[in-house]
C-alpha positions in Angstrom: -7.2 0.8 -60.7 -6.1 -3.0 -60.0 -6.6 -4.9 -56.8 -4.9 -8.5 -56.9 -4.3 -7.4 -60.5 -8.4 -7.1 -61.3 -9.4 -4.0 -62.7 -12.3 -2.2 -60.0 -14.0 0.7 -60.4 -16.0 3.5 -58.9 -19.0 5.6 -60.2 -19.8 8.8 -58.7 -23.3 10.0 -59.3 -25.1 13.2 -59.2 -28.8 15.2 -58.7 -30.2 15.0 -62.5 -27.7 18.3 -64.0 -25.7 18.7 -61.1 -22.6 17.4 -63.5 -20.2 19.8 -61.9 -21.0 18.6 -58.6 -20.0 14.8 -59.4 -16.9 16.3 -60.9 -15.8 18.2 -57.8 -16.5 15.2 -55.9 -14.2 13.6 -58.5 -11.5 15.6 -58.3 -11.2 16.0 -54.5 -10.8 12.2 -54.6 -8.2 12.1 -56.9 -6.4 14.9 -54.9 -6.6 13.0 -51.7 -6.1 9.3 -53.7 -3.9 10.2 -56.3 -4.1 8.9 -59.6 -4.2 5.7 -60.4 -1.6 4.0 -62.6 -2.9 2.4 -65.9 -3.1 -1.4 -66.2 -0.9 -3.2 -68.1 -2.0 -3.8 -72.0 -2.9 -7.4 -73.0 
């Protein structure tokens, strides 16, 4: 996403092979967030 047109980010991390846990984490805060728009191309 942008904030004041700067690109930010957000990692979500896991327990070593709990991959399906960070991606239910992911997904519930995309559900609740919505996705976010892509930035405009250079």
């Amino acid at each position: 996403g942008l904030a004041d047109g700067l690109p930010v980010a957000m990692m979500i991390v896991a327990p070593r092979f709990q991959d399906a846990l960070a991606l239910r984490v992911a997904q519930a805060y995309e559900q609740v967030r919505g996705v976010f728009p892509r930035p405009p191309q250079a």
